[in-house]
DSSP file (Angstrom, degrees, kcal/mol; ACC not computed):
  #  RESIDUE AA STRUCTURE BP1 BP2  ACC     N-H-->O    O-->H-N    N-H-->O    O-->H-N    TCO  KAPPA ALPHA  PHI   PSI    X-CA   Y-CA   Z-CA
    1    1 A X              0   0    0      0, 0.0     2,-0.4     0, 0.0     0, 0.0   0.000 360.0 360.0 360.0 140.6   54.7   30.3    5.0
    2    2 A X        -     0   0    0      1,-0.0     2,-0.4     0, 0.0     0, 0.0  -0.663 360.0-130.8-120.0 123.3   57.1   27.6    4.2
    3    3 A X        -     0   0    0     -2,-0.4     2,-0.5     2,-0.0    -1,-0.0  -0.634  13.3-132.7 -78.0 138.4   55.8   24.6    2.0
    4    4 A X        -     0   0    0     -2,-0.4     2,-1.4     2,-0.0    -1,-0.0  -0.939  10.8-130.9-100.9 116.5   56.4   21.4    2.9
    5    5 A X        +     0   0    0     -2,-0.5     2,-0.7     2,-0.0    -2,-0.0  -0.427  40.3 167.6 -38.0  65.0   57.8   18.7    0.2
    6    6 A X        -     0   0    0     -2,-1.4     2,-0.5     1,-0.1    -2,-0.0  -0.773  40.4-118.0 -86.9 106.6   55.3   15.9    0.8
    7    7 A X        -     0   0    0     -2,-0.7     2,-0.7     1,-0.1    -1,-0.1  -0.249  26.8-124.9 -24.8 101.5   55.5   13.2   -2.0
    8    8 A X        -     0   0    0     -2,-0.5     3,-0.1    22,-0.0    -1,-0.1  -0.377  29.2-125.6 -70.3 101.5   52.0   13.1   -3.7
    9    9 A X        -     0   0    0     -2,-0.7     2,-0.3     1,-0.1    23,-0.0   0.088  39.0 -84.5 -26.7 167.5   50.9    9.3   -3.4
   10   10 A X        -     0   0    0     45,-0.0    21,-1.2    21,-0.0    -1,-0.1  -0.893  48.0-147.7 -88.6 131.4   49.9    7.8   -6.7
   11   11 A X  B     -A   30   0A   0     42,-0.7     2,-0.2    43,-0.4    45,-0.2  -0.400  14.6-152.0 -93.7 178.3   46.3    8.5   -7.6
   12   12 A X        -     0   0    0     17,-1.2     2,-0.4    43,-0.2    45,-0.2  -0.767  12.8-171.4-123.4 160.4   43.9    6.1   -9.6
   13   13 A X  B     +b   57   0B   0     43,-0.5    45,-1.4    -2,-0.2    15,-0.1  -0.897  12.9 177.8-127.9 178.9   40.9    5.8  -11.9
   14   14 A X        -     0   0    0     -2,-0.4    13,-1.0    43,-0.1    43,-0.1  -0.654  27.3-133.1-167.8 103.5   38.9    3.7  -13.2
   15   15 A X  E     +C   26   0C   0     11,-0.2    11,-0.3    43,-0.2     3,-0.1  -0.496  19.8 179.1 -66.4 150.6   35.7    4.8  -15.6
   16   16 A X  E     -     0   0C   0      9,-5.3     2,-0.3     1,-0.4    10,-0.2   0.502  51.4 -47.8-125.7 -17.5   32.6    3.6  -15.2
   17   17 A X  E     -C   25   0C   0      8,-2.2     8,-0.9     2,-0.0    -1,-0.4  -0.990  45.9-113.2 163.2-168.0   30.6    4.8  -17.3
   18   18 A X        -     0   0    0     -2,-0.3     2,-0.9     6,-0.2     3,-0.2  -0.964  13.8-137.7-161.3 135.5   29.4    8.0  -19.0
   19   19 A X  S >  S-     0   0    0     -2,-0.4     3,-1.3     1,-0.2     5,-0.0  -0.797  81.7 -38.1-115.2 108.4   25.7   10.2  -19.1
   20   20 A X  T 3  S-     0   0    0     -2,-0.9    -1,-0.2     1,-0.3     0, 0.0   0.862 107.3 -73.2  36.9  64.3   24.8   11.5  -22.7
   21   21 A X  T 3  S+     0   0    0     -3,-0.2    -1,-0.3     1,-0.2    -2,-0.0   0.308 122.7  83.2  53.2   6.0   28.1   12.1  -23.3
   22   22 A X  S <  S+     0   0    0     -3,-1.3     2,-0.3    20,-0.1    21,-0.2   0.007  84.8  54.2-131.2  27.0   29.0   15.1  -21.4
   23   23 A X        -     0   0    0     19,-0.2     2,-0.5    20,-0.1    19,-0.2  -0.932  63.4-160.1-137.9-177.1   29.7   13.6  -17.9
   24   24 A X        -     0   0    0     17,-0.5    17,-0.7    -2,-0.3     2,-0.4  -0.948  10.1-151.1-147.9 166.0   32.2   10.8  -17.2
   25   25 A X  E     +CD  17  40C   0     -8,-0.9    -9,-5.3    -2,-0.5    -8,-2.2  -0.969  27.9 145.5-171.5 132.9   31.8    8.9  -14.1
   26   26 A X  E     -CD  15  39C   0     13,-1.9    13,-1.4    -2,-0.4     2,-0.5  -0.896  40.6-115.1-153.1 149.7   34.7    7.2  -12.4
   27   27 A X        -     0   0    0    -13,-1.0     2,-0.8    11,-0.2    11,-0.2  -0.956  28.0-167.8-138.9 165.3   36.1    6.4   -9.4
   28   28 A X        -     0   0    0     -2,-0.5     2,-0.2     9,-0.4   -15,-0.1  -0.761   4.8-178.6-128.0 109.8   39.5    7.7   -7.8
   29   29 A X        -     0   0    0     -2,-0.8   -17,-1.2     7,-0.1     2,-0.4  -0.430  24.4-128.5-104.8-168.4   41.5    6.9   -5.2
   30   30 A X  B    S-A   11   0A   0      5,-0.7     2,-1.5     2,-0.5   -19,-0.2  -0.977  80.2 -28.4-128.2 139.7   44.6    8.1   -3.5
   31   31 A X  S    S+     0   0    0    -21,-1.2     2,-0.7    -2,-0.4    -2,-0.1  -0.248 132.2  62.5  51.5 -49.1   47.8    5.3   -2.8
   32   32 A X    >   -     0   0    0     -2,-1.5     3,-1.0     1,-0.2    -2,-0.5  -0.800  62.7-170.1-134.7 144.9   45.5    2.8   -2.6
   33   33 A X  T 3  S+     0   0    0     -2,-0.7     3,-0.2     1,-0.3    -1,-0.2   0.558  96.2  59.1 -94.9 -15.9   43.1    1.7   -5.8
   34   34 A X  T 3  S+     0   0    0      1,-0.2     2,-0.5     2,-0.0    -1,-0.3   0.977  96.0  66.5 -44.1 -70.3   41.1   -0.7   -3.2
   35   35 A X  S <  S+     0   0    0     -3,-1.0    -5,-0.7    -5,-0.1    -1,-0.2  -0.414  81.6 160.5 -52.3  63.2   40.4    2.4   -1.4
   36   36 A X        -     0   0    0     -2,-0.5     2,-0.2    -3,-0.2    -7,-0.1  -0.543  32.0-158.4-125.3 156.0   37.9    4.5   -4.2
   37   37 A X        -     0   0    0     -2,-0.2     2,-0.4   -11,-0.0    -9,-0.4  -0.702  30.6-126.2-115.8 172.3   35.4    7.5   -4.0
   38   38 A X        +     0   0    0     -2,-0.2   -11,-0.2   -11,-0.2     2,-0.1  -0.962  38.8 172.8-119.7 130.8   32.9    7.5   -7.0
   39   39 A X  E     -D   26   0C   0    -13,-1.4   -13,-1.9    -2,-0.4     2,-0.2  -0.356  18.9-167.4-112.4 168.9   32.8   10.7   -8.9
   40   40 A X  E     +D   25   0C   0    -15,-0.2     2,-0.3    -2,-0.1   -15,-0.3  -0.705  15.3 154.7-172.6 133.1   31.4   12.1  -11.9
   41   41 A X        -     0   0    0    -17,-0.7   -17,-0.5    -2,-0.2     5,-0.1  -0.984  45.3 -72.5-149.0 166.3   31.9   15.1  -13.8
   42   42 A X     >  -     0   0    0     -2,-0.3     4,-2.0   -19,-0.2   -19,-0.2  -0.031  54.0-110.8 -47.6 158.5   31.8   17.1  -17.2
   43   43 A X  H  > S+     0   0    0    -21,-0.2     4,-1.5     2,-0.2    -1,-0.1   0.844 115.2  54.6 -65.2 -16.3   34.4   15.9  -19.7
   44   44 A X  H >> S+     0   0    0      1,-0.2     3,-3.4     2,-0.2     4,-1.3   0.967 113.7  40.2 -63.3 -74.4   36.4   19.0  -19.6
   45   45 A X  H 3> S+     0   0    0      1,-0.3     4,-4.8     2,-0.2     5,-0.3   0.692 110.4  61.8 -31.6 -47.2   36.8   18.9  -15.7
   46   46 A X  H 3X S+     0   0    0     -4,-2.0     4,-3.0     2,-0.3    -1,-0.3   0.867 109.3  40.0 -55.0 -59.5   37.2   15.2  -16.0
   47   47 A X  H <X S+     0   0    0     -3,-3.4     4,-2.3    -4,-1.5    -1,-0.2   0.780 113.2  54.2 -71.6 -37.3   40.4   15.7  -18.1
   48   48 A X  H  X S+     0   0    0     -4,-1.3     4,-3.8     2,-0.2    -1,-0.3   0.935 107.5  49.5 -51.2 -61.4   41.6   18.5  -16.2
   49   49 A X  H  X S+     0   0    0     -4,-4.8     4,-1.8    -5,-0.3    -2,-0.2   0.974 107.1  52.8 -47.1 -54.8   41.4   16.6  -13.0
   50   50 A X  H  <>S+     0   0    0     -4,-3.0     5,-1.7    -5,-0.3    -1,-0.2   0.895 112.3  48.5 -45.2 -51.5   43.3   13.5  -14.4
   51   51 A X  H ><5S+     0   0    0     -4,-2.3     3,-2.7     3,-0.2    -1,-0.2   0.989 111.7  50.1 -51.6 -59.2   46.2   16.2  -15.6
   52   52 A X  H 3<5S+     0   0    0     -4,-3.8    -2,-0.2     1,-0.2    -3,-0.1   0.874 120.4  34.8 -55.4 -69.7   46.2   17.8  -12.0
   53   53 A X  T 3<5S-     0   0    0     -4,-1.8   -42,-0.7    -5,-0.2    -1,-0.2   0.209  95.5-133.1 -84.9  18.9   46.6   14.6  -10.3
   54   54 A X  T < 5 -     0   0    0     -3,-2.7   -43,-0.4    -5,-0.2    -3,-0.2   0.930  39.6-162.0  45.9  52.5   48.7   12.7  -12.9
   55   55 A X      < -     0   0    0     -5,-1.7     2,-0.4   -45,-0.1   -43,-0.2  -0.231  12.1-132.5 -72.6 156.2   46.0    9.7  -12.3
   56   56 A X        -     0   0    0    -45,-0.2   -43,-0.5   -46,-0.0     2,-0.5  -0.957  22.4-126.7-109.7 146.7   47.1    6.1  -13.4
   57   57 A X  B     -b   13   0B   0     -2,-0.4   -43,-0.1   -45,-0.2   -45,-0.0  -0.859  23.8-122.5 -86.2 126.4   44.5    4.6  -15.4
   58   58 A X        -     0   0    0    -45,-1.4     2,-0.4    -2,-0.5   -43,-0.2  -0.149  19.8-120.2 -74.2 163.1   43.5    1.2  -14.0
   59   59 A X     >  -     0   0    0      1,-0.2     4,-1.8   -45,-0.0     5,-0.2  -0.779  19.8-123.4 -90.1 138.3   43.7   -2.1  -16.3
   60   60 A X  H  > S+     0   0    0     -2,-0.4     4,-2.0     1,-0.2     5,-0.2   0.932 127.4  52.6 -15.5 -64.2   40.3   -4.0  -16.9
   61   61 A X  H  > S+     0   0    0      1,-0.2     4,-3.1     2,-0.2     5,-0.2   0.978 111.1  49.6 -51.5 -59.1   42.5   -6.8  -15.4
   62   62 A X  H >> S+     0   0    0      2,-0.2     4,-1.6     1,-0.1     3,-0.8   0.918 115.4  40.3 -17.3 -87.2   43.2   -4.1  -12.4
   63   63 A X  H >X S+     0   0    0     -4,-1.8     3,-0.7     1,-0.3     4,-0.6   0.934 113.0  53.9 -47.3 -70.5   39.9   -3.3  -11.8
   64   64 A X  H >X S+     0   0    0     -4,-2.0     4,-3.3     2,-0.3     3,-1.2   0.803  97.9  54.6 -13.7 -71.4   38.8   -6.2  -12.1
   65   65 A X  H <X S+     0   0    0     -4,-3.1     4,-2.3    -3,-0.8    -1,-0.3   0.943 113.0  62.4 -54.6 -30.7   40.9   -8.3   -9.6
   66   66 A X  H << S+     0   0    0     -4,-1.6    -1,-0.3    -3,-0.7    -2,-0.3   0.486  94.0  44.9 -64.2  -7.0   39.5   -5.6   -7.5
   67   67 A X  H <X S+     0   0    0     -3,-1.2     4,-0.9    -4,-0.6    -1,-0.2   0.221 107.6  69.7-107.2  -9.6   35.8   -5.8   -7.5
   68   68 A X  H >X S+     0   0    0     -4,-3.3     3,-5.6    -5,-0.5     4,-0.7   0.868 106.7  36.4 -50.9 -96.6   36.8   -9.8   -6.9
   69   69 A X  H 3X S+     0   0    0     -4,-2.3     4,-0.8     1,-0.3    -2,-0.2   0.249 114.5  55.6 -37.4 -13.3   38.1   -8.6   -3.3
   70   70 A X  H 3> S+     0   0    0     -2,-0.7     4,-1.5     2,-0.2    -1,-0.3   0.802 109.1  47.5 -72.3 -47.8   35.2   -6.2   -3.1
   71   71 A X  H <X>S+     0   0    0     -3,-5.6     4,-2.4    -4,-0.9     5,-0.9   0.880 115.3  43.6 -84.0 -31.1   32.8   -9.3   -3.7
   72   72 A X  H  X5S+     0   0    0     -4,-0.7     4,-3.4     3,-0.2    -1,-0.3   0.994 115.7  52.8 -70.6 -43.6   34.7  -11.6   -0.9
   73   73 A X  H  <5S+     0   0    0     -4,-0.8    -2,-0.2     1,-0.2    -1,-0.2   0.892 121.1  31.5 -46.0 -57.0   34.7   -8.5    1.5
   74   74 A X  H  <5S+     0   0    0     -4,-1.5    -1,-0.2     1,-0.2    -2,-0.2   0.755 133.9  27.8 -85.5 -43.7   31.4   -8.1    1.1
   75   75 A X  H  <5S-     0   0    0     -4,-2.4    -3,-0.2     1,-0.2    -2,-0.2   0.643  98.7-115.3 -74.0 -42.3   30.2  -11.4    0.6
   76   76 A X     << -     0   0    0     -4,-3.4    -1,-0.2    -5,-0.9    -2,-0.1  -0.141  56.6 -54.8  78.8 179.9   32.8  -14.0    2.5
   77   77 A X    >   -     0   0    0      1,-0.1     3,-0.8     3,-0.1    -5,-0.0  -0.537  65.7-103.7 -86.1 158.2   34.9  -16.5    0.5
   78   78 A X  T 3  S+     0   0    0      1,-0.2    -1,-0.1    -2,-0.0    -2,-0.0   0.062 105.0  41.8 -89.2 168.4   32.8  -18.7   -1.8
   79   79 A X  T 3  S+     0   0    0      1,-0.1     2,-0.4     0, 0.0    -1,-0.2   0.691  91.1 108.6  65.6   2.2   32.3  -22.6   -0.4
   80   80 A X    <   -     0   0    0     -3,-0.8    -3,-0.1    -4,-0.0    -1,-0.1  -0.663  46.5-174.8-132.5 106.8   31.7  -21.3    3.3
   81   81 A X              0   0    0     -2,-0.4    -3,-0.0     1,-0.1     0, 0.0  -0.279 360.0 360.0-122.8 139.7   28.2  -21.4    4.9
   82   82 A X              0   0    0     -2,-0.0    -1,-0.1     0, 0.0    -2,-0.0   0.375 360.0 360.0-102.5 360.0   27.4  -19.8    8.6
């Protein structure tokens, strides 16, 4: 069977937090960092994953501007009453 070259999108994280120190909890997307699953696994696996999928780690500033756009999506833009 013949592999196809596909160009592997850039994946993401972002940690979120962590349960007695042996799980990590995260969430990951694929091209786009909007776009997120939330995961959580032991640290090994954790580290492992990140290797297999060459993750960028997002900046506070990142994340951030993102859970702004989250809050308008979810919310509507601030100052406008239905």
């Amino acid at each position: 069977m013949q592999q196809l070259n596909v160009e592997q999108p850039p994946c993401f994280i972002h940690v979120t937090g962590t349960q007695r120190d042996k799980y990590i909890e995260f969430e990951f997307s694929i091209g786009d960092p909007e776009l997120a699953v939330e995961m959580i696994m032991p640290v090994k696996a954790f580290e492992e994953f990140c290797a297999h999928h060459q993750v960028q780690h997002l900046s506070t500033d990142d994340f951030a501007k993102i859970e702004y756009d989250r809050m308008k999506w979810r919310f509507g833009q601030a100052g406008i009453r239905e």
